[in-house]
Residue frames relative to the residue before (quaternion, step in Angstrom):
aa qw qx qy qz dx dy dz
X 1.0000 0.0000 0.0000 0.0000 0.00 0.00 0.00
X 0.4747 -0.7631 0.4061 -0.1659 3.53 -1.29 0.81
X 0.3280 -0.7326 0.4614 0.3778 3.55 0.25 0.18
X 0.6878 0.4009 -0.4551 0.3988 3.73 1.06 -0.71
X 0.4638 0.7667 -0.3890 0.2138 3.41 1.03 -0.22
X 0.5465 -0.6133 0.3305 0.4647 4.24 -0.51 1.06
X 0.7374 0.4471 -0.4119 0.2944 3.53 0.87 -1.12
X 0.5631 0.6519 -0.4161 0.2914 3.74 1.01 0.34
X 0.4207 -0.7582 0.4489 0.2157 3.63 -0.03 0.48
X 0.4540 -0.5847 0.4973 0.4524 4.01 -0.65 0.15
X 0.6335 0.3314 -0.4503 0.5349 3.94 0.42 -0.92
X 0.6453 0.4721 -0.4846 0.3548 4.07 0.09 -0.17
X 0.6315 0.5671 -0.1193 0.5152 3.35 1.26 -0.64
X 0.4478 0.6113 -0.2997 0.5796 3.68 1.42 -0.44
X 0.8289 0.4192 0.0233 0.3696 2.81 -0.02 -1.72
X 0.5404 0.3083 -0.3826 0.6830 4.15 1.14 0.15
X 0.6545 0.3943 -0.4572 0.4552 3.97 0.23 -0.57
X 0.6819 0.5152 -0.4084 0.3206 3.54 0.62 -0.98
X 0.8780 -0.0250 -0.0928 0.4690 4.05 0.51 -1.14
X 0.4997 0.5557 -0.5146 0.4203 3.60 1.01 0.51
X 0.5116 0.5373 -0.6192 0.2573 4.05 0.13 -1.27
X 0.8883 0.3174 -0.2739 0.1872 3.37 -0.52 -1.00
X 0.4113 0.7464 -0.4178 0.3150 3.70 1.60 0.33
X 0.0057 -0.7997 0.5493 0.2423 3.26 -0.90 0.12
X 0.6968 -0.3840 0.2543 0.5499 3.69 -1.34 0.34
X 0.5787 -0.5822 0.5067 0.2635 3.38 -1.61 0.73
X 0.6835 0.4446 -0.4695 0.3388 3.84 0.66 -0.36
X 0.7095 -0.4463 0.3730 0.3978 3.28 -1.22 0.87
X 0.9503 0.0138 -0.1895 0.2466 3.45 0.12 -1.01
X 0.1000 0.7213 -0.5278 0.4371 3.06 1.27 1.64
X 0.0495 0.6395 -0.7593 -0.1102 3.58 -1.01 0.35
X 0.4669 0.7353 -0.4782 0.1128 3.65 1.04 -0.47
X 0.3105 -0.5856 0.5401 0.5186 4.49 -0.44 -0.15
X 0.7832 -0.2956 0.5052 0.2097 2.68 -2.20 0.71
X 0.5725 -0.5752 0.4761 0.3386 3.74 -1.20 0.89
X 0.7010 0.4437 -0.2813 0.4823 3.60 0.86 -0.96
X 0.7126 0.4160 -0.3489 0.4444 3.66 0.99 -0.48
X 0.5648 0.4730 -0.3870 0.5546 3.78 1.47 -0.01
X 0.3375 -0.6072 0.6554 0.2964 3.80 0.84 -0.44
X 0.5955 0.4683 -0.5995 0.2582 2.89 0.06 1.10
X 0.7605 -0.0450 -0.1708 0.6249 3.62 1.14 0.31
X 0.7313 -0.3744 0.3452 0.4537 3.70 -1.22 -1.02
X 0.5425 0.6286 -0.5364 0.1513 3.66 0.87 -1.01
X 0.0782 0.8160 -0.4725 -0.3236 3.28 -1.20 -0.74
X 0.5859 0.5415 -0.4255 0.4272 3.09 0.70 1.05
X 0.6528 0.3244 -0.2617 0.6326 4.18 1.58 0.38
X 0.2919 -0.6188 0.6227 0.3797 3.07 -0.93 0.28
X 0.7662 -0.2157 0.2315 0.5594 3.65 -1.91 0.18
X 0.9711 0.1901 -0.1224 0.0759 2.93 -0.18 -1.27
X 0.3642 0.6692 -0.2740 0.5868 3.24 1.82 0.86
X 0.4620 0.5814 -0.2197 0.6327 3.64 1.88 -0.88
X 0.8129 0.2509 -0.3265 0.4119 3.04 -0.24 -0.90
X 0.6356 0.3878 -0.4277 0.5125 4.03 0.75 -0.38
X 0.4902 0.6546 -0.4889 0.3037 3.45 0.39 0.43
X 0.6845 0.5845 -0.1062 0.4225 2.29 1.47 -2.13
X 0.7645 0.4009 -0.2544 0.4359 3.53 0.76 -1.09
X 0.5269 0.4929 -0.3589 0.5921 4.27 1.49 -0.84
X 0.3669 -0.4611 0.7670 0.2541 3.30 -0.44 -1.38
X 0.7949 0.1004 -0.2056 0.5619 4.16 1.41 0.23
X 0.5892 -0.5567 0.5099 0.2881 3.43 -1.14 1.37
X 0.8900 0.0415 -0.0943 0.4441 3.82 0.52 -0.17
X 0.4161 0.6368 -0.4140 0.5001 3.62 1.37 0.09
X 0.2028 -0.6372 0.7163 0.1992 3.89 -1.04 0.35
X 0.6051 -0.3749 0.5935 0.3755 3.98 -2.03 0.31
X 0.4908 -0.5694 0.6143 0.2400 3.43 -1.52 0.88
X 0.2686 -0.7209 0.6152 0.1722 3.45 -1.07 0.95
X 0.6325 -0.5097 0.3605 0.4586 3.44 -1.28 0.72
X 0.4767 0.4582 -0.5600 0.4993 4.30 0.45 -0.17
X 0.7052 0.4238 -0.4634 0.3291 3.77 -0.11 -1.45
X 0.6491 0.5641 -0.3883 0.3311 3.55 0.65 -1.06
X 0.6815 0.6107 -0.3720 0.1555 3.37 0.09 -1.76
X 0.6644 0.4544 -0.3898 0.4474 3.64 0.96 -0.24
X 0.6761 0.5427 -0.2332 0.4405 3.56 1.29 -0.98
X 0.4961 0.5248 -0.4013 0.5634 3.49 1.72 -0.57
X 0.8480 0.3480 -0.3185 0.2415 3.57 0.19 -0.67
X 0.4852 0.6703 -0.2825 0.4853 3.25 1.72 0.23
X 0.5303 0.6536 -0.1020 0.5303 3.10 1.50 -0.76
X 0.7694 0.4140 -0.1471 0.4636 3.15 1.13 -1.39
X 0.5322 0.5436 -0.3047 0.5730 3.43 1.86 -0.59
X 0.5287 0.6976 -0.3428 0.3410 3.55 0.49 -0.76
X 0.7164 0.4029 -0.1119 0.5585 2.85 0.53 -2.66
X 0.6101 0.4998 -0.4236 0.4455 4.42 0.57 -0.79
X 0.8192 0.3173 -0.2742 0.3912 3.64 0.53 -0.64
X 0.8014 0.3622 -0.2249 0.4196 3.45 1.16 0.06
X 0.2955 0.9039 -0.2604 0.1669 2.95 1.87 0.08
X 0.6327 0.2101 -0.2813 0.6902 3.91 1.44 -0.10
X 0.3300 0.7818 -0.5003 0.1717 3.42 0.40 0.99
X 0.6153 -0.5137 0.2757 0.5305 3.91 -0.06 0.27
X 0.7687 0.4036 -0.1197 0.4815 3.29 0.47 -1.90
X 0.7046 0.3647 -0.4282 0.4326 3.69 0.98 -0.01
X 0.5994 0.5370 -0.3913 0.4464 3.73 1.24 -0.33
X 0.5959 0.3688 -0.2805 0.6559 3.74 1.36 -0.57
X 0.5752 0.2601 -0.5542 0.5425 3.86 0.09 0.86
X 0.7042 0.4602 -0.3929 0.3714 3.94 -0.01 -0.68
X 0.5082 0.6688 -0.2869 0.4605 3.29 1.59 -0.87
X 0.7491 0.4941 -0.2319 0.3754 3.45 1.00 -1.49
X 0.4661 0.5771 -0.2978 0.6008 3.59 1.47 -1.44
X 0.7241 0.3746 -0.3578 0.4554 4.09 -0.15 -0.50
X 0.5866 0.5205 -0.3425 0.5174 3.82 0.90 -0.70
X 0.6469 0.5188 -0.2742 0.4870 3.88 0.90 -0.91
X 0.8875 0.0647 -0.2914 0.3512 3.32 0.75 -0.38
X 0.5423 0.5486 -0.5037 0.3889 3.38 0.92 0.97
X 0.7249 0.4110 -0.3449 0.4320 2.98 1.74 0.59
X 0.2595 0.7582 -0.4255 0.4204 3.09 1.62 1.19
X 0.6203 -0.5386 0.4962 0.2809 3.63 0.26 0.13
X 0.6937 -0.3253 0.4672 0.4411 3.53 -1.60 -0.59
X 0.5392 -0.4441 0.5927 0.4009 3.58 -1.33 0.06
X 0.0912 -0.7245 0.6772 0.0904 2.66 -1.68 0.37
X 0.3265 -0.6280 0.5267 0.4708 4.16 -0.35 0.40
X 0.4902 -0.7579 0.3727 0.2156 3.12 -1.43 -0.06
X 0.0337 0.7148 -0.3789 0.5868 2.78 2.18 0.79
X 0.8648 0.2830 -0.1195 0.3971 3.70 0.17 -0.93
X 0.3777 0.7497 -0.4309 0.3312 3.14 0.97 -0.06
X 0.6476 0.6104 -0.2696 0.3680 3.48 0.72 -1.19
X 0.6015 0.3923 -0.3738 0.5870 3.24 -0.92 1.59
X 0.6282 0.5894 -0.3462 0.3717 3.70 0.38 -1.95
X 0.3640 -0.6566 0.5508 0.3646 3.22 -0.99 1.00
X 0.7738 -0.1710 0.3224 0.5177 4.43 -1.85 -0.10
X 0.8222 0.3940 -0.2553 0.3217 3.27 -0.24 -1.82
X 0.6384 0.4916 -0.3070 0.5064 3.87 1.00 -1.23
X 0.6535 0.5593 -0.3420 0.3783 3.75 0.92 -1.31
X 0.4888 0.6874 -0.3128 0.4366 3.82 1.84 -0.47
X 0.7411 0.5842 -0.0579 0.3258 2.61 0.51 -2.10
X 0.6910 0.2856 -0.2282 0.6236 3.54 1.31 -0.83
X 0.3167 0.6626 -0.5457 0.4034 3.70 0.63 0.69
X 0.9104 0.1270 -0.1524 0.3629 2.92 0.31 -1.75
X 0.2085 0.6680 -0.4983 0.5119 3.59 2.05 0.82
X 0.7874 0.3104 -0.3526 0.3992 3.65 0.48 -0.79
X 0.4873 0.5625 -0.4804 0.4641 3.85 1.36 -0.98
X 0.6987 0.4802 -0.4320 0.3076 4.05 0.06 -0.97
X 0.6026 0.6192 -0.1698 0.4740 3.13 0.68 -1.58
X 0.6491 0.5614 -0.1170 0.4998 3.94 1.27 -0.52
X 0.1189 -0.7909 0.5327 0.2769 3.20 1.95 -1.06
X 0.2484 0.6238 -0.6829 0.2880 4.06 0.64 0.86
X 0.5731 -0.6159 0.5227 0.1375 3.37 -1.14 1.63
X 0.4920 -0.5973 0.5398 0.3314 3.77 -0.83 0.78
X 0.4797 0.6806 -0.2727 0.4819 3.77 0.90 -0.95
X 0.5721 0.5476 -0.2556 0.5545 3.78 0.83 -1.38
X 0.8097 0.4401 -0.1671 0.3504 3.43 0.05 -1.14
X 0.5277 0.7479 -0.0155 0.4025 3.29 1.27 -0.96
X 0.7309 0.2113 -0.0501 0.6470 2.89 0.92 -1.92
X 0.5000 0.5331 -0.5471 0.4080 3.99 1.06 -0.11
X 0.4904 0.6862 -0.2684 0.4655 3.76 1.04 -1.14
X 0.8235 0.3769 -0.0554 0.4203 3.60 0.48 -1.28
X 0.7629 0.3817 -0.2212 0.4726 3.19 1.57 -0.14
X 0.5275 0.5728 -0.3254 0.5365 2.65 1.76 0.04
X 0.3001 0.6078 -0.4045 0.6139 3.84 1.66 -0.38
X 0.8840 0.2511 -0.2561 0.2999 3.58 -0.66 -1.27
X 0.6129 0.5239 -0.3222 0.4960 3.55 0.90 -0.54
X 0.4958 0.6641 -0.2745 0.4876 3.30 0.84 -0.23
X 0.7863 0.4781 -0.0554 0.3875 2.96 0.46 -2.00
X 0.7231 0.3986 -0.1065 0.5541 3.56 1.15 -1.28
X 0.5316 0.6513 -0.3936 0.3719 3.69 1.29 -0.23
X 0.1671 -0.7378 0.6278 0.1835 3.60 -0.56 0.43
X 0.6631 0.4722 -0.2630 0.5178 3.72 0.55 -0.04
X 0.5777 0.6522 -0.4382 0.2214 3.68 1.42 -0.95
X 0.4837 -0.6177 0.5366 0.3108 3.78 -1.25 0.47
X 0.1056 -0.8868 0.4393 0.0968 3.66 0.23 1.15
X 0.0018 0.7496 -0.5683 0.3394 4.07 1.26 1.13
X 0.5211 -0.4976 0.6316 0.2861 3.50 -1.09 0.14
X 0.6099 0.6907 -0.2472 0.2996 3.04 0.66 -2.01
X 0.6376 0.6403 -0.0986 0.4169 3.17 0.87 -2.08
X 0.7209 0.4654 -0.1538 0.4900 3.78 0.85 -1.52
X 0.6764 0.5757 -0.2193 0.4037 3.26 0.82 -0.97
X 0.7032 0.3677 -0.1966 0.5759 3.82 1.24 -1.16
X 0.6418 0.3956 -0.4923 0.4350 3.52 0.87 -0.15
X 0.4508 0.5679 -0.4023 0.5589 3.96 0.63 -0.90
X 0.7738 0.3210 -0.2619 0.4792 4.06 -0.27 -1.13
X 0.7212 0.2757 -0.4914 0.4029 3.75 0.54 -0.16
X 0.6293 0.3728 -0.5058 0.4573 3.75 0.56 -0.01
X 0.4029 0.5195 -0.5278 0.5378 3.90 0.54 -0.08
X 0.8466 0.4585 -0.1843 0.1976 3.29 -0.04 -1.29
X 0.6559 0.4850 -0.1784 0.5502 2.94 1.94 -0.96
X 0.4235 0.6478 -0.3822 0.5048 3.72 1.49 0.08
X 0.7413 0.5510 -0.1495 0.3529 3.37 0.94 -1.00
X 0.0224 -0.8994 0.4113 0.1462 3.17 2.18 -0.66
X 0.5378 -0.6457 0.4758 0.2599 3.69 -0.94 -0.77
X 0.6986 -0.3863 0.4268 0.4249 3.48 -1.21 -0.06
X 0.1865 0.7191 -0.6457 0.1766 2.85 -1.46 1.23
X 0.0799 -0.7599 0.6311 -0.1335 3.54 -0.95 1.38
X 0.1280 -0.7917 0.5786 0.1482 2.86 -1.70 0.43
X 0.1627 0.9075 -0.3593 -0.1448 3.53 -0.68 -0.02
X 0.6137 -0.6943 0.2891 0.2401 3.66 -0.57 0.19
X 0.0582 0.8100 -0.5766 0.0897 4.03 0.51 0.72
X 0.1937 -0.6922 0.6908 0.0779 3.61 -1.35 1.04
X 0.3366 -0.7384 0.5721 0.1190 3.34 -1.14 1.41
X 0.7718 -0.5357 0.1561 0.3048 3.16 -1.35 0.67
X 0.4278 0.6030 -0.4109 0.5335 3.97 1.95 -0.37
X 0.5059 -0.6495 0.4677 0.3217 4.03 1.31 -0.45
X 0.3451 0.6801 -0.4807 0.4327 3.96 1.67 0.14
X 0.1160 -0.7026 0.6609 0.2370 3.64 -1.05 -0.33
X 0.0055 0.7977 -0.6003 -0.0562 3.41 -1.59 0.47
X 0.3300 -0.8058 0.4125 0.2677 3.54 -0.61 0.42
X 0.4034 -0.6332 0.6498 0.1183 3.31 -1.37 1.66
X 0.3159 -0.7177 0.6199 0.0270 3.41 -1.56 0.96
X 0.1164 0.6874 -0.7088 -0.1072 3.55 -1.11 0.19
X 0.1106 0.6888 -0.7157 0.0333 3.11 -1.33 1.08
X 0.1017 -0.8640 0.4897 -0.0578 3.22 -1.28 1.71
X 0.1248 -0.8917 0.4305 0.0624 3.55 0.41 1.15
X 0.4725 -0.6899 0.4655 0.2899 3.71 -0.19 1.47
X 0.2939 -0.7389 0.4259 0.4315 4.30 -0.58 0.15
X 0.1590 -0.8497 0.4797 0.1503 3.26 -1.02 -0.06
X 0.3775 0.6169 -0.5205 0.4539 2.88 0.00 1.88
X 0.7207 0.4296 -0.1927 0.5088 3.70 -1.09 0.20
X 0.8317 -0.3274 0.1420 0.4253 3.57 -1.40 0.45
X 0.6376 0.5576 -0.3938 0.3571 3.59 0.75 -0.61
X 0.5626 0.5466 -0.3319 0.5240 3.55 1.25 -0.67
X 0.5356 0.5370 -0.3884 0.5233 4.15 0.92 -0.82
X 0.7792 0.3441 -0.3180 0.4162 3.45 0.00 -1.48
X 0.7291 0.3890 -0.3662 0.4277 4.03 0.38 -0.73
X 0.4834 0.4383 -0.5044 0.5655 3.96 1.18 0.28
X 0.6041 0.5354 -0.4250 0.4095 3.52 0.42 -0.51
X 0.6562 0.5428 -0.2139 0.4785 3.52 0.74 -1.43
X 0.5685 0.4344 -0.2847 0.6381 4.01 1.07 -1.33
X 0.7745 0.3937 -0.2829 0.4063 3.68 -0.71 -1.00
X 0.6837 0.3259 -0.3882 0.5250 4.02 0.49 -0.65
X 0.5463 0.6435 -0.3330 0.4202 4.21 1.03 -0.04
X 0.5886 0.5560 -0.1469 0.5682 3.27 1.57 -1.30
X 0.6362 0.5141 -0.5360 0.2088 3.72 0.60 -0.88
X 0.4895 0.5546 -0.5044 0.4454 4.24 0.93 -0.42
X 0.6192 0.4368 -0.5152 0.4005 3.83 0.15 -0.57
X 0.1390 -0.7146 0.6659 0.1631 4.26 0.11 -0.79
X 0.4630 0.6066 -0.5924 0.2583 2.92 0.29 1.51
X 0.4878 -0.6601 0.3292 0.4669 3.65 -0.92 0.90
């Protein structure tokens, strides 16, 4: 959204020209203005284009761990979860991840989703992760590698904020989306098969609220 956009108002529009124009983005080496001071949205502390990698990381300058960054932290993780596996604080996290998804409602496709407020758009995540039969374990160890990559990063953005949206996009990407097939015969009387494949997005508050949902599961593990 935009300032030229109808759902802004002129007194909304007053008011970003009046004390934002002259901001610029808060990272040091940004000189760029502030979305709200370019009119191009409300923020006022990123420009556009520092916002939106927030929006999608969960940091204004951190990038998502690719699957290379992980593979050592996955396999730490995987020792971890092998040596502690009938621990308390890990049977009362796996315990919790099972409570999430029998309290997720019905499925939903993801076609539908649109509209759903963050918190509900969560909630049918982990409606969609059960329904999947994704192992509680799965989660867990996404949770735990995200811990170690973290940990061993010297560059890592160490925010909460930051943990929480990575963990929720591999959670999130476990959960994939909606997908059908079906068969239609054209008019020569052949048949061919139409696909639908809908991938839910992942970015923006929904990614906060399912790190929230991962990270309040994790508190039995006591890890920092």
């Amino acid at each position: 959204m935009t300032v030229e956009d109808p759902d802004f108002n002129k007194f909304q529009r007053k008011l970003i020209r009046a004390d934002a124009y002259r901001e610029t983005c808060v990272l040091p080496e940004c000189s760029e203005p502030t979305s709200a001071a370019s009119l191009q949205g409300i923020n006022k502390r990123f420009c556009r284009k520092h916002y939106e990698h927030y929006q999608r990381h969960g940091s204004p300058y951190r990038g998502s761990y690719k699957a290379a960054e992980l593979q050592s932290a996955r396999k730490a993780a995987r020792a971890w979860l092998r040596s502690n596996r009938d621990s308390q604080g890990v049977l009362a996290a796996l315990e919790r991840i099972r409570i999430l998804y029998r309290s997720a409602g019905p499925h939903v496709p993801a076609y539908r989703l649109k509209g759903m407020l963050p918190k509900e758009r969560a909630r049918k995540a982990w409606a969609r992760l059960r329904d999947a039969q994704v192992a509680p374990e799965k989660i867990l160890l996404a949770w735990l590698s995200v811990n170690e990559a973290i940990r061993t990063d010297t560059n890592a953005d160490t925010k909460p904020e930051f943990r929480r949206v990575q963990a929720a996009k591999l959670v999130h990407r476990l959960a994939s989306g909606t997908h059908k097939r079906w068969e239609r015969e054209r008019a020569d009387g052949s048949k061919h098969v139409e696909r639908l494949d809908v991938y839910p997005r992942s970015r923006g508050r929904i990614l906060r609220v399912l790190g929230e949902d991962i990270e309040r599961a994790m508190e039995p593990l006591g890890l920092d």
